[in-house]
Structures are given as C-alpha cells and as structure tokens.
PDB file of N, CA, C and O in Angstrom, chain B, residues numbered from 101:
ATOM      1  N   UNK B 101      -1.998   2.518   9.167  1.00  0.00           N
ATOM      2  CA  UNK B 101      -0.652   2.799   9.576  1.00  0.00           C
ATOM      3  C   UNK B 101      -0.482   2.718  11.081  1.00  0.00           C
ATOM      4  O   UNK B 101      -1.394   2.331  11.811  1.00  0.00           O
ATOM      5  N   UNK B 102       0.564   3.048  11.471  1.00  0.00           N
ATOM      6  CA  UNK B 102       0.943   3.087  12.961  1.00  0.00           C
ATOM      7  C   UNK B 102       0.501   3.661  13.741  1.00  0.00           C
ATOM      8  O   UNK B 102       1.083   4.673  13.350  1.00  0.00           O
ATOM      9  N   UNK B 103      -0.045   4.012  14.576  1.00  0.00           N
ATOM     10  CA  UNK B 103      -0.114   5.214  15.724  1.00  0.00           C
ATOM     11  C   UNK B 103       0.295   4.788  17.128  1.00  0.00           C
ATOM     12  O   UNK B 103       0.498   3.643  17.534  1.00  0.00           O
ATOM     13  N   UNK B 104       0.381   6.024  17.834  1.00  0.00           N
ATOM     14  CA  UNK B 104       0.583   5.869  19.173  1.00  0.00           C
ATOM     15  C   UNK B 104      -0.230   6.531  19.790  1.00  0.00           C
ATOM     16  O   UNK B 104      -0.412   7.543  19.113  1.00  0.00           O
ATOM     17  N   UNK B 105      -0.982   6.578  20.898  1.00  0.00           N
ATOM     18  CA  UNK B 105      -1.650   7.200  22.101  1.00  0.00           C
ATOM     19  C   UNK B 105      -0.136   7.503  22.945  1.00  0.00           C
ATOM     20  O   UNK B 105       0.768   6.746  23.299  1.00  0.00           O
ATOM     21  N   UNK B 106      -0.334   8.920  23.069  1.00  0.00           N
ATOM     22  CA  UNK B 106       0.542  10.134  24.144  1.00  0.00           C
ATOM     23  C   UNK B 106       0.088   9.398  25.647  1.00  0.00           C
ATOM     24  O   UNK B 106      -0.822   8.636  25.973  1.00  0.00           O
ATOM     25  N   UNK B 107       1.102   9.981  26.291  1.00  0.00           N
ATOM     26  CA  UNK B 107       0.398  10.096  27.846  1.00  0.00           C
ATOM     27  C   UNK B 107      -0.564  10.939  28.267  1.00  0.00           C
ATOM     28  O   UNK B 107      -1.358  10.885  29.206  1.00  0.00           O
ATOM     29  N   UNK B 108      -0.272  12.060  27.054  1.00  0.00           N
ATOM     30  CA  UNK B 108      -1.680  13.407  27.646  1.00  0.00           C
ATOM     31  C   UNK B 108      -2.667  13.411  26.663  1.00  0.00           C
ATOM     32  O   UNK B 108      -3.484  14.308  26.452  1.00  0.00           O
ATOM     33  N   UNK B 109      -2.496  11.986  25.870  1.00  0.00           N
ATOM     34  CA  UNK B 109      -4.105  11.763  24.983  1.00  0.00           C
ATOM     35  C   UNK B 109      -3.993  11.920  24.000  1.00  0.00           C
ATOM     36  O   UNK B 109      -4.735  11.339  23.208  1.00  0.00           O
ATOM     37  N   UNK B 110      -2.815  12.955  23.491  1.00  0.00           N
ATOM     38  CA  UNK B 110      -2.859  13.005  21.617  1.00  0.00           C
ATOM     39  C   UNK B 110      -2.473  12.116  21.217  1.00  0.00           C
ATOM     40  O   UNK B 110      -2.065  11.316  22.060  1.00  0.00           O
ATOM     41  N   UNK B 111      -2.359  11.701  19.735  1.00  0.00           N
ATOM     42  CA  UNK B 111      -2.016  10.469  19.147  1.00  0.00           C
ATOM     43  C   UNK B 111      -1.298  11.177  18.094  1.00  0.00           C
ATOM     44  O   UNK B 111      -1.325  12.358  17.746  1.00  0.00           O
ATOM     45  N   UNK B 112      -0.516   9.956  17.585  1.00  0.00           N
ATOM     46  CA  UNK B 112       0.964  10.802  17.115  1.00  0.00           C
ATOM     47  C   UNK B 112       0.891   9.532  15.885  1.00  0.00           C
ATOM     48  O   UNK B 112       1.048   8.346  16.173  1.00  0.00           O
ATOM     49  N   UNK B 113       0.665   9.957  14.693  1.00  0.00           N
ATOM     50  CA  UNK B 113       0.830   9.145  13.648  1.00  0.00           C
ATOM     51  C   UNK B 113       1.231   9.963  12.638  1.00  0.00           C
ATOM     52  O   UNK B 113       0.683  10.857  11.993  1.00  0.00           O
ATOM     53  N   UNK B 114       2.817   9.223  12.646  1.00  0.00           N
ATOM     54  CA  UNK B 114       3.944   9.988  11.440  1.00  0.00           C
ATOM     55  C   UNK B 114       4.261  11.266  12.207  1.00  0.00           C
ATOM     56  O   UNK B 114       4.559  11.437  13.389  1.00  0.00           O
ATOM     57  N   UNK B 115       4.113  12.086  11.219  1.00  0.00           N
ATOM     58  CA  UNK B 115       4.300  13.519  11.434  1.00  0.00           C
ATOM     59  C   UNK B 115       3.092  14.567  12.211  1.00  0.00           C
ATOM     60  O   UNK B 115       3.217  15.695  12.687  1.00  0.00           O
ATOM     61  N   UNK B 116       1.782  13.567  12.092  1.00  0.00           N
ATOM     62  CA  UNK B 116       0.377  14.062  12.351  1.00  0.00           C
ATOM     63  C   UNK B 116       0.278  13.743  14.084  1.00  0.00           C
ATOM     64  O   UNK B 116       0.427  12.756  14.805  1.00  0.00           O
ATOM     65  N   UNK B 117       0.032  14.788  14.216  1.00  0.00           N
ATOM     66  CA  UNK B 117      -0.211  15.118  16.101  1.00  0.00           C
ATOM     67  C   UNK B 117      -1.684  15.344  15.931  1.00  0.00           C
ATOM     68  O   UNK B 117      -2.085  16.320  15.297  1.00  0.00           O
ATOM     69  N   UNK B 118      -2.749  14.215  16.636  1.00  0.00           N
ATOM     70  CA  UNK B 118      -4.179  14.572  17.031  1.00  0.00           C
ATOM     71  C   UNK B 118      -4.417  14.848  18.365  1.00  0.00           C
ATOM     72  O   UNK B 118      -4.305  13.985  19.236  1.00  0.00           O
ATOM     73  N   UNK B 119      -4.655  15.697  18.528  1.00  0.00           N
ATOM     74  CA  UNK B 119      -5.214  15.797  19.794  1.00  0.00           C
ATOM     75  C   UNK B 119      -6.581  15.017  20.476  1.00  0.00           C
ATOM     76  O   UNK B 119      -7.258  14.687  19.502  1.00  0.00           O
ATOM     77  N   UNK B 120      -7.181  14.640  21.552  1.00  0.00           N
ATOM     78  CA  UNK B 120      -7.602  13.489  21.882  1.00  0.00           C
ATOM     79  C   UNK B 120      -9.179  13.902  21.336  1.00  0.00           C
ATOM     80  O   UNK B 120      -9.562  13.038  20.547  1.00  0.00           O
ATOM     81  N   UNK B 121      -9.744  14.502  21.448  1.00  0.00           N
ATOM     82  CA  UNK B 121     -11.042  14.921  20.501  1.00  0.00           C
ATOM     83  C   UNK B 121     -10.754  14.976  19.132  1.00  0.00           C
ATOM     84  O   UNK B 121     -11.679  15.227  18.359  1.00  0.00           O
ATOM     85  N   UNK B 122      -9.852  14.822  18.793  1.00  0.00           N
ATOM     86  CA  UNK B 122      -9.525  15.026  16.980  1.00  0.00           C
ATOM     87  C   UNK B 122      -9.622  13.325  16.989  1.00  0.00           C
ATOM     88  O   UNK B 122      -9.405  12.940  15.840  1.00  0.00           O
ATOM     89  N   UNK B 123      -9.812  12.475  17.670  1.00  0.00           N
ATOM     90  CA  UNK B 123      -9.659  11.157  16.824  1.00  0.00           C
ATOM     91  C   UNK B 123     -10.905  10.387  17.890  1.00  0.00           C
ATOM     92  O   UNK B 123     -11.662  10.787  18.775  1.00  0.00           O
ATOM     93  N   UNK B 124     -10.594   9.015  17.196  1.00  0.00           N
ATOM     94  CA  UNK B 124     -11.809   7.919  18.629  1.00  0.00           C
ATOM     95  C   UNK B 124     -10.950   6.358  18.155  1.00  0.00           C
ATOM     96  O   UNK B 124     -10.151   6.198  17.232  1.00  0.00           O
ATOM     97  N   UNK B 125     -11.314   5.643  18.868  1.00  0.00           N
ATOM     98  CA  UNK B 125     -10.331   4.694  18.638  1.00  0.00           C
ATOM     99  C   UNK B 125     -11.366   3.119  19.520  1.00  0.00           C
ATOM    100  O   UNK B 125     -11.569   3.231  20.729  1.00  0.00           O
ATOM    101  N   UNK B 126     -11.681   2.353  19.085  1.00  0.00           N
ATOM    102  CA  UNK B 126     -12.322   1.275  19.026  1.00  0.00           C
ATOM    103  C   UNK B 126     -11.643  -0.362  18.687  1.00  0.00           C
ATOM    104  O   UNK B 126     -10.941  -0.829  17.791  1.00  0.00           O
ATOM    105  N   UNK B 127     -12.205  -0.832  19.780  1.00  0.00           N
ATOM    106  CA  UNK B 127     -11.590  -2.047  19.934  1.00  0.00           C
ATOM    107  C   UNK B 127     -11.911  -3.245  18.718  1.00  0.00           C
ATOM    108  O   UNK B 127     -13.090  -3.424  19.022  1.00  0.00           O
ATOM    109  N   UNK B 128     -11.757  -3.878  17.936  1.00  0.00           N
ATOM    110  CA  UNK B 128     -12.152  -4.294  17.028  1.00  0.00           C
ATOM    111  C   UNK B 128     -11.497  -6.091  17.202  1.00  0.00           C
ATOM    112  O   UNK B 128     -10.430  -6.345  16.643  1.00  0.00           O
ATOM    113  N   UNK B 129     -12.265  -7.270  18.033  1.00  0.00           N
ATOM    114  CA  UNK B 129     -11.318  -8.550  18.423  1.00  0.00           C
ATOM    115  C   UNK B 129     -11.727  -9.453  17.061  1.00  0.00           C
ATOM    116  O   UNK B 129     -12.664  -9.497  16.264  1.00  0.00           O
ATOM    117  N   UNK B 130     -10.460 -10.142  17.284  1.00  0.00           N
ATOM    118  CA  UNK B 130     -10.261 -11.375  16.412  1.00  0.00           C
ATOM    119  C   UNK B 130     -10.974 -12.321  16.839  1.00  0.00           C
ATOM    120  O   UNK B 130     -11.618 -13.035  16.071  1.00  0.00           O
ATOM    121  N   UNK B 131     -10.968 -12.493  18.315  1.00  0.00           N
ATOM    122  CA  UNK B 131     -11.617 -13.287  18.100  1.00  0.00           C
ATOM    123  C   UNK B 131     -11.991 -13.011  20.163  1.00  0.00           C
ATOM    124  O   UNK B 131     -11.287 -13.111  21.168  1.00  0.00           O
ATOM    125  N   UNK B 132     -13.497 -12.636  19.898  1.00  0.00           N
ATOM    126  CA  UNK B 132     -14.091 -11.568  20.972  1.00  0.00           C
ATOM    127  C   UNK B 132     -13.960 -12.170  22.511  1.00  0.00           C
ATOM    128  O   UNK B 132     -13.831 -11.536  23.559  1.00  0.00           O
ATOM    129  N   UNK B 133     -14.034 -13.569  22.310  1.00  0.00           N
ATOM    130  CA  UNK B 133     -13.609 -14.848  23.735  1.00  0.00           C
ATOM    131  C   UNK B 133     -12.396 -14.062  24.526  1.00  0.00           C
ATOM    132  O   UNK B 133     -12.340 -13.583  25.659  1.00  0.00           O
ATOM    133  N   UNK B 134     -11.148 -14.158  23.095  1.00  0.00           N
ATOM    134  CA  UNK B 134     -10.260 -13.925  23.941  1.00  0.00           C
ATOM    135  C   UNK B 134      -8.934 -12.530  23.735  1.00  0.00           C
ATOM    136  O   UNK B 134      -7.705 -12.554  23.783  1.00  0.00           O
ATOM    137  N   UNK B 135     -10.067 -11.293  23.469  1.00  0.00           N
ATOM    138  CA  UNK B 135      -9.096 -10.273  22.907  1.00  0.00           C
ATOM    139  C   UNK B 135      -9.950  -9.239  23.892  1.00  0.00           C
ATOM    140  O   UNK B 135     -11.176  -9.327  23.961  1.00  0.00           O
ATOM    141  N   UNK B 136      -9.131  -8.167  24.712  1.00  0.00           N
ATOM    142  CA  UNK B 136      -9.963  -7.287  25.596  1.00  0.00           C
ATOM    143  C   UNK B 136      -9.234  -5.544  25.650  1.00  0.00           C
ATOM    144  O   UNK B 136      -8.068  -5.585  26.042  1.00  0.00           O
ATOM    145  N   UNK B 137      -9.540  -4.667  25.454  1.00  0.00           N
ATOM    146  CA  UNK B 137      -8.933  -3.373  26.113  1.00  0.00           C
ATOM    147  C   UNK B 137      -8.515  -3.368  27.554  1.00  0.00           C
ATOM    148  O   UNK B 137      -9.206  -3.436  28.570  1.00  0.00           O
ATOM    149  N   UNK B 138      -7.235  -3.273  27.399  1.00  0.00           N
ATOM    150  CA  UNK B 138      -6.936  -2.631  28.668  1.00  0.00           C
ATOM    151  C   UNK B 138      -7.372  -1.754  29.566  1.00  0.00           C
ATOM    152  O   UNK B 138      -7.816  -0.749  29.011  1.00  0.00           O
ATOM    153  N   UNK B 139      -7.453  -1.707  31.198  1.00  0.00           N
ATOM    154  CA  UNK B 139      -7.543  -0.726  31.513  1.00  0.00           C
ATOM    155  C   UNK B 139      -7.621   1.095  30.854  1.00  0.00           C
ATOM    156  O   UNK B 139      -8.593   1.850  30.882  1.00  0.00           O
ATOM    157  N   UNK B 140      -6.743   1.261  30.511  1.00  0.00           N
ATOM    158  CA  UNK B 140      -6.276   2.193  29.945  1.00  0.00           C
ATOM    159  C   UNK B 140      -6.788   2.526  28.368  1.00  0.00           C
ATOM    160  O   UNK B 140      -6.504   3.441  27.595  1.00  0.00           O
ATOM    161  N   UNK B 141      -7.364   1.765  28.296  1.00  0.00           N
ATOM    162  CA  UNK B 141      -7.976   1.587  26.785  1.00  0.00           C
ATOM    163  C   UNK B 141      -6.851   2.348  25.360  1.00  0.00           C
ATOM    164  O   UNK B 141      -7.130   2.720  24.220  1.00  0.00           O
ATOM    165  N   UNK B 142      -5.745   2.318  26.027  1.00  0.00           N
ATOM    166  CA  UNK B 142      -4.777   2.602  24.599  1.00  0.00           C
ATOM    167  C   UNK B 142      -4.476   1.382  24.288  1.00  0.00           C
ATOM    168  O   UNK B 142      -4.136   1.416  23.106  1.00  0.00           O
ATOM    169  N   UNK B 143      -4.409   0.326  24.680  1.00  0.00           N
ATOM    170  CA  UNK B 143      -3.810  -0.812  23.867  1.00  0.00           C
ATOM    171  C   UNK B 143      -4.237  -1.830  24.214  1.00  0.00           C
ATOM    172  O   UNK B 143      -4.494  -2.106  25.386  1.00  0.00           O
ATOM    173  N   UNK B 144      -4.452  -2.895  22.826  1.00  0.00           N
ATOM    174  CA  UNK B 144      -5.049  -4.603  22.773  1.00  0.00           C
ATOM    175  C   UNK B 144      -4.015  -5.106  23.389  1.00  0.00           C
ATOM    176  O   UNK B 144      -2.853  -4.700  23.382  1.00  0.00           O
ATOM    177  N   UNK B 145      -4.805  -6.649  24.305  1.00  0.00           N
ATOM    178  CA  UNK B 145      -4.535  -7.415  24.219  1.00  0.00           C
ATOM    179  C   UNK B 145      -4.767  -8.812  23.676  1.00  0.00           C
ATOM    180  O   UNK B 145      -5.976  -9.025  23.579  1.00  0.00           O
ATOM    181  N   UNK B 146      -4.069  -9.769  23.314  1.00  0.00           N
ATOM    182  CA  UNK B 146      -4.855 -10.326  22.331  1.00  0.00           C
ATOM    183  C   UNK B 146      -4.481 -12.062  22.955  1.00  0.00           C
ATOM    184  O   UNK B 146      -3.793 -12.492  22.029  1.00  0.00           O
ATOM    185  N   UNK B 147      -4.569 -13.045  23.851  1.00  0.00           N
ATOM    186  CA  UNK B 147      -4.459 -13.983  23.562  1.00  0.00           C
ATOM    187  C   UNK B 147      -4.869 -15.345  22.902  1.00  0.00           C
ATOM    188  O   UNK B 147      -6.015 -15.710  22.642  1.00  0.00           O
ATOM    189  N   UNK B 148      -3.570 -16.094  22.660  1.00  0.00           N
ATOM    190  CA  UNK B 148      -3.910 -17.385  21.488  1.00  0.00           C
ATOM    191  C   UNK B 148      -5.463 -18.028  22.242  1.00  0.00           C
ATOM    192  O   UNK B 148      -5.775 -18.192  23.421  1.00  0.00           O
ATOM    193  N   UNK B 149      -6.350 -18.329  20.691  1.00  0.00           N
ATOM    194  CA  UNK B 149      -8.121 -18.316  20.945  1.00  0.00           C
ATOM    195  C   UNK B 149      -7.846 -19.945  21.144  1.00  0.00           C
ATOM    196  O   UNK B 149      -8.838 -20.641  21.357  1.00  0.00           O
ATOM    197  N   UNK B 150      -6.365 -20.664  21.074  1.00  0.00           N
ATOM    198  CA  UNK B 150      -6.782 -22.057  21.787  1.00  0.00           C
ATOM    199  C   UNK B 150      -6.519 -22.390  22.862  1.00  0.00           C
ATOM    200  O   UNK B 150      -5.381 -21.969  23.071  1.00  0.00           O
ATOM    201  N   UNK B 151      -6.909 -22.949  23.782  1.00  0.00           N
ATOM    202  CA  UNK B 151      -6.687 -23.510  25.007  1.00  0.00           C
ATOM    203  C   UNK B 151      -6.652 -24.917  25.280  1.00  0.00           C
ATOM    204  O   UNK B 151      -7.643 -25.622  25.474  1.00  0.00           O
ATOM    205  N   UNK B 152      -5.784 -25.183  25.283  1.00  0.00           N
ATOM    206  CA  UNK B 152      -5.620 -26.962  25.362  1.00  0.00           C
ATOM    207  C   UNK B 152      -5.725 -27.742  26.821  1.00  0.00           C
ATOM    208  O   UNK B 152      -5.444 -27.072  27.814  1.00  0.00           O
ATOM    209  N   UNK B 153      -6.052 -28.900  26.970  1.00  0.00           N
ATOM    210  CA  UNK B 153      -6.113 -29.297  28.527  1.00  0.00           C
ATOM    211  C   UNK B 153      -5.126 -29.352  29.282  1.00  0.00           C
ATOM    212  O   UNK B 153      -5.017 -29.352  30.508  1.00  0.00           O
ATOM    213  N   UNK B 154      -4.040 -29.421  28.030  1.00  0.00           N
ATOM    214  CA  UNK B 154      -2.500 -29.556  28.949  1.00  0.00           C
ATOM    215  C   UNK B 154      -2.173 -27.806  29.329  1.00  0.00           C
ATOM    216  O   UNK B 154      -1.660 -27.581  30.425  1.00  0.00           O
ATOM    217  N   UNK B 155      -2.392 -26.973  28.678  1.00  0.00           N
ATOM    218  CA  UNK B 155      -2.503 -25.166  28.641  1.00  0.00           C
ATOM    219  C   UNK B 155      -3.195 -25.144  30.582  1.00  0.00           C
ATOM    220  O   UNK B 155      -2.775 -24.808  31.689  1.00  0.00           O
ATOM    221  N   UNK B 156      -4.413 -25.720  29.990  1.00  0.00           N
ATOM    222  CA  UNK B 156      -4.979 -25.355  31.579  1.00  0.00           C
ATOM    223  C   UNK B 156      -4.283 -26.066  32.783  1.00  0.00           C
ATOM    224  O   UNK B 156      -4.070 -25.288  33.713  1.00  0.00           O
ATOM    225  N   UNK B 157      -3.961 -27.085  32.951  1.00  0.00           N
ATOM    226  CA  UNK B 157      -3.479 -28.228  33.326  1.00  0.00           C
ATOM    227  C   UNK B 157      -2.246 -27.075  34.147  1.00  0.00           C
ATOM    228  O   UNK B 157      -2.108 -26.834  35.346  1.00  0.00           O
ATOM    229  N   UNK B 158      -1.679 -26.672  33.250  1.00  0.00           N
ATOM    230  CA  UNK B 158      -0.259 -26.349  33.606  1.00  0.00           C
ATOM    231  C   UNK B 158      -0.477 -24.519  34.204  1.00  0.00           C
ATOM    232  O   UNK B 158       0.371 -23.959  34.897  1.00  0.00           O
ATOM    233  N   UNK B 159      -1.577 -23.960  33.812  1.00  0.00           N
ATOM    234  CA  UNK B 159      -1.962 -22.746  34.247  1.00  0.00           C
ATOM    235  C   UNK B 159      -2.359 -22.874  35.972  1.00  0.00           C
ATOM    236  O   UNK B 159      -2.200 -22.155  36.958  1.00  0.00           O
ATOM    237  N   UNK B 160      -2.955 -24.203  35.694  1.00  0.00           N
ATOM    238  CA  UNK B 160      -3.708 -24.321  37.298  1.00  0.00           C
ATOM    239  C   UNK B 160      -2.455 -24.624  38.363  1.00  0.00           C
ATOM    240  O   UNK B 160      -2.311 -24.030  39.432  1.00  0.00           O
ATOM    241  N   UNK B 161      -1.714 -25.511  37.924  1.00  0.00           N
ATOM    242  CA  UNK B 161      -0.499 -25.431  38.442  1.00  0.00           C
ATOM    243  C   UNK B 161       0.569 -24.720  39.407  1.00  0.00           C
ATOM    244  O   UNK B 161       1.102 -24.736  40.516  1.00  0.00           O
ATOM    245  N   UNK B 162       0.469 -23.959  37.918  1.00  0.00           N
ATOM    246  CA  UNK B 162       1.259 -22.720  38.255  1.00  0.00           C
ATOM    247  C   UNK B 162       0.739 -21.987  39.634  1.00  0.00           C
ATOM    248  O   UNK B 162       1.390 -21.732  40.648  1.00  0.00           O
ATOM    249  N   UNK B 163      -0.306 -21.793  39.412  1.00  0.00           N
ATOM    250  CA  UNK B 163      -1.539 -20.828  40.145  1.00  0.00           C
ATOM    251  C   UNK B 163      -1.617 -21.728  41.708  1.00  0.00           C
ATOM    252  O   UNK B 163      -1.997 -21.105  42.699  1.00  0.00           O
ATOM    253  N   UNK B 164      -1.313 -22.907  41.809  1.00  0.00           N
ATOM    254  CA  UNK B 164      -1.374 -23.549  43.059  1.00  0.00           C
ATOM    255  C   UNK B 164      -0.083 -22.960  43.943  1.00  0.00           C
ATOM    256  O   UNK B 164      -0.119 -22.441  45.058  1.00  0.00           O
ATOM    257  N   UNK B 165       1.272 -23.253  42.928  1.00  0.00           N
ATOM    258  CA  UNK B 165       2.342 -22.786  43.289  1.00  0.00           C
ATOM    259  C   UNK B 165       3.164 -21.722  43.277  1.00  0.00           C
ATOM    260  O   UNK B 165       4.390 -21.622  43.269  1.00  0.00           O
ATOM    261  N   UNK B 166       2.148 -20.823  43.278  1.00  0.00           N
ATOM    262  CA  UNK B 166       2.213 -19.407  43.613  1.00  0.00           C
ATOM    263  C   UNK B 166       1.452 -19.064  44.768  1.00  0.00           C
ATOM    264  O   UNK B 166       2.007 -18.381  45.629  1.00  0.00           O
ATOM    265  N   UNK B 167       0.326 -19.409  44.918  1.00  0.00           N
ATOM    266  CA  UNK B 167      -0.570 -19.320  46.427  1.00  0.00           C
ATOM    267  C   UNK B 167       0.707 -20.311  47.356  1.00  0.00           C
ATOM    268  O   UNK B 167       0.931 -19.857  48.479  1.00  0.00           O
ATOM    269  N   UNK B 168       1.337 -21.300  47.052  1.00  0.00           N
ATOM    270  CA  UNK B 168       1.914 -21.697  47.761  1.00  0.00           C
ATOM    271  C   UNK B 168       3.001 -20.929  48.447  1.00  0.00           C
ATOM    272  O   UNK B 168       3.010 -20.762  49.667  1.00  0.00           O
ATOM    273  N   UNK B 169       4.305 -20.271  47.292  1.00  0.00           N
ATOM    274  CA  UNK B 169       4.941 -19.603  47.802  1.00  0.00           C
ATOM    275  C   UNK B 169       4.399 -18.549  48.530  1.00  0.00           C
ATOM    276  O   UNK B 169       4.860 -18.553  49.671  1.00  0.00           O
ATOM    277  N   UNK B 170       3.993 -18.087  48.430  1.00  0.00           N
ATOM    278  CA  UNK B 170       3.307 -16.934  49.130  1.00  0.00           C
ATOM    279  C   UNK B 170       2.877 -17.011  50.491  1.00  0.00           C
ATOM    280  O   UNK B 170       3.080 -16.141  51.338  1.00  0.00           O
ATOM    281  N   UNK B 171       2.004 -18.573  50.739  1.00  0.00           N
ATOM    282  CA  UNK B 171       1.928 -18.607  52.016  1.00  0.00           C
ATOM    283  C   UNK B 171       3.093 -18.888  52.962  1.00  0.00           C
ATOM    284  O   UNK B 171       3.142 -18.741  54.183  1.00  0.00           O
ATOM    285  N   UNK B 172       4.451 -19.530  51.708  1.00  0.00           N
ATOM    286  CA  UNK B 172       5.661 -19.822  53.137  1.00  0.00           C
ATOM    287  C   UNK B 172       6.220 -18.444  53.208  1.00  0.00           C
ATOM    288  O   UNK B 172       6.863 -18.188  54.226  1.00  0.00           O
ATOM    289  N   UNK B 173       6.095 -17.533  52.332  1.00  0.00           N
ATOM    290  CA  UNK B 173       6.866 -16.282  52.453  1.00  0.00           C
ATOM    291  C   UNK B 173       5.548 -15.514  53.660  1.00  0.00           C
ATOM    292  O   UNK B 173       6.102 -14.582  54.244  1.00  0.00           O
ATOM    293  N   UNK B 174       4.656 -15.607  53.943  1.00  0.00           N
ATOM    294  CA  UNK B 174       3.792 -14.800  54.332  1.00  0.00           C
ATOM    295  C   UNK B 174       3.868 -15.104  56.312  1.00  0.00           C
ATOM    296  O   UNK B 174       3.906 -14.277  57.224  1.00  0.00           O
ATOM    297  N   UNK B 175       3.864 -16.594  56.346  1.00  0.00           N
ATOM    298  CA  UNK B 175       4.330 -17.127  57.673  1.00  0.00           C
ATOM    299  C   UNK B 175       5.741 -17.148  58.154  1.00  0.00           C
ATOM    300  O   UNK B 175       5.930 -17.260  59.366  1.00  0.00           O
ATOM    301  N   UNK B 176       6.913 -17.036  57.209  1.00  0.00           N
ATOM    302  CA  UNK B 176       8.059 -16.917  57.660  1.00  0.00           C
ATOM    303  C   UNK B 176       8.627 -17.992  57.244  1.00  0.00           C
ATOM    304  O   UNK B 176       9.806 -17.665  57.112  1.00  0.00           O
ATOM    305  N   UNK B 177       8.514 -19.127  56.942  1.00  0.00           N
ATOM    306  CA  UNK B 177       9.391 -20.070  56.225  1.00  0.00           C
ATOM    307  C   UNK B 177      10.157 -19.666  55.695  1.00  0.00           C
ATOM    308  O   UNK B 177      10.030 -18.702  54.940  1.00  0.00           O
ATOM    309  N   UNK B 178      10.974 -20.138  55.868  1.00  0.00           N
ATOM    310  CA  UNK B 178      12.666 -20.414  55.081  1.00  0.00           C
ATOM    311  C   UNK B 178      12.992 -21.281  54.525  1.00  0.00           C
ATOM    312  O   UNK B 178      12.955 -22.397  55.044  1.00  0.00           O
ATOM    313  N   UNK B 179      13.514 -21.042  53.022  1.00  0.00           N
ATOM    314  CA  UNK B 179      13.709 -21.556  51.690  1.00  0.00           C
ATOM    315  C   UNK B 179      14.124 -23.236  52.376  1.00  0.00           C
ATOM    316  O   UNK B 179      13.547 -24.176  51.829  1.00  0.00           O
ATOM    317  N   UNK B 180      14.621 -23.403  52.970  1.00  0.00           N
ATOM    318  CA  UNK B 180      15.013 -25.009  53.793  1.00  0.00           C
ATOM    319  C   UNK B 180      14.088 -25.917  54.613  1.00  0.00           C
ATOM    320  O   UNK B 180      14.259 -27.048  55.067  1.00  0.00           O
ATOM    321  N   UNK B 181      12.655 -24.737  54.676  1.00  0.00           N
ATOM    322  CA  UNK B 181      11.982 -25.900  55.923  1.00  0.00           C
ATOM    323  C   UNK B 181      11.129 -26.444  54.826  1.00  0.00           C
ATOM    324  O   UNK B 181      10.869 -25.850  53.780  1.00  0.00           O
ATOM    325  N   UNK B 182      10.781 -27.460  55.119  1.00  0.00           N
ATOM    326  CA  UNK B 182       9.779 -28.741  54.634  1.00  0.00           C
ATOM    327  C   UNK B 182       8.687 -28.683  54.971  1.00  0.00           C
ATOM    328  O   UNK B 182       8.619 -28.593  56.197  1.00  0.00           O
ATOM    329  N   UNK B 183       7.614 -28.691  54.420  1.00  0.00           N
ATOM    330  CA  UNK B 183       6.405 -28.853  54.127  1.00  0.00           C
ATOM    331  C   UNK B 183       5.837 -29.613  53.769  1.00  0.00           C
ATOM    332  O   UNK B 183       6.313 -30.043  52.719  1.00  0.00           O
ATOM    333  N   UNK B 184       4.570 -30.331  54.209  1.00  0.00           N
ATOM    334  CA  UNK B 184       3.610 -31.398  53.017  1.00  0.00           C
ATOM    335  C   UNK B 184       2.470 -30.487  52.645  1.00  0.00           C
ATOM    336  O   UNK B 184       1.929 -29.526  53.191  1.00  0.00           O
ATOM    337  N   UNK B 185       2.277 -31.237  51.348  1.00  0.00           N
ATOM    338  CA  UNK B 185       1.117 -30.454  51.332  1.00  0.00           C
ATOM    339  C   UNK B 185       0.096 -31.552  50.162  1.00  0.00           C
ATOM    340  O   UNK B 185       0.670 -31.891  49.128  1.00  0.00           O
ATOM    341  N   UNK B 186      -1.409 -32.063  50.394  1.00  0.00           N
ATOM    342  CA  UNK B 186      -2.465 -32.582  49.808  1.00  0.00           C
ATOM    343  C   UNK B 186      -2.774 -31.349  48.851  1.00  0.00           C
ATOM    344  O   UNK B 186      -2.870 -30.170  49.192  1.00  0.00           O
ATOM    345  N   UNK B 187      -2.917 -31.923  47.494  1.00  0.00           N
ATOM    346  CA  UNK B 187      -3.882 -31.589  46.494  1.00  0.00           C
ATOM    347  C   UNK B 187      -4.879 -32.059  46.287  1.00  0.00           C
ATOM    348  O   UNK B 187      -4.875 -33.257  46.572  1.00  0.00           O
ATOM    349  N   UNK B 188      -6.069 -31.594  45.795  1.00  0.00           N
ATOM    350  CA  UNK B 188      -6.988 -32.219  45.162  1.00  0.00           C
ATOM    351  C   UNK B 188      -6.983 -31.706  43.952  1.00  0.00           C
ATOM    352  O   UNK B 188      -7.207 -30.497  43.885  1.00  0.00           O
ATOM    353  N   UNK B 189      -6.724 -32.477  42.642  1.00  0.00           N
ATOM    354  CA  UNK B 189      -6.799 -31.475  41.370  1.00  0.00           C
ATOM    355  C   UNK B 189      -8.456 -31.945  40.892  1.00  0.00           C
ATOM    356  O   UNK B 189      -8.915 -33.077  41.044  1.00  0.00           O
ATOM    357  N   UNK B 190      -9.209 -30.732  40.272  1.00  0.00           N
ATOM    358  CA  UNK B 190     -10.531 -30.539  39.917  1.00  0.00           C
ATOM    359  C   UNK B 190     -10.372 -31.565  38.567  1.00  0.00           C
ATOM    360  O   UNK B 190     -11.337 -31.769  37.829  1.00  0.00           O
TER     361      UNK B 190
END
C-alpha cells in the first residue's frame, strides 16, 4: 500500500502512524545502473534504464549551454552582445 515518510520520521500509512523505529524502509532498484535513494533517503528515484546516443548527444548539449550562459551572466554580458565560441564535441 501507500505510505508516506513525515518530516519528523513517522510514516503515515492509512490510518496507521509509525513512528521511525517502528518501521525500516529499503531501497529495492529495477534496475540498479539507474535507480538511487535520495539524499534524504525517503524517496526513489528512478530513471528510464535506456540511454540512446541521441539522449546523450542532446544531454551534453544542454550541459555546454548552460556553462555557457553562466559564463555571459558571470562576466556581465548582455542578452545583445555577441560572442564566438569553438566546440570540440567528444
């Protein structure tokens, strides 16, 4: 059934209040590559176990053009000035 983890540790399933020594709670992955506990170890995360070249392709991307913004926001650029910029993709 359902449960929830409290903020102060009990777990609350239905009507049943456990307090945080009344229960234990274990990570159990689908598929172990790509499923991990959070910080916080109240809740899975679980992502899709495929990764395609175009998936990465477009992850790395992303990830270029985010270090990018960052460096025009970090030097002071303004949304109008022009930039070049060389890639090398791996």
């Amino acid at each position: 059934g359902e449960a929830v983890v409290n903020a102060d540790g009990t777990l609350t399933a239905g009507p049943a209040v456990l307090l945080a020594e009344e229960y234990s709670s274990r990570l159990v992955a689908a598929d172990p590559e790509f499923t991990a506990a959070l910080p916080d170890g109240a809740v899975e995360h679980h992502q899709p176990g495929t990764v395609t070249a175009e998936l990465e392709a477009e992850g790395w991307a992303k990830d270029r053009i985010r270090e990018l913004q960052e460096l025009r926001k970090s030097t002071g650029l303004d949304v109008s000035d022009r930039i070049s910029v060389v890639i090398s993709v791996p």
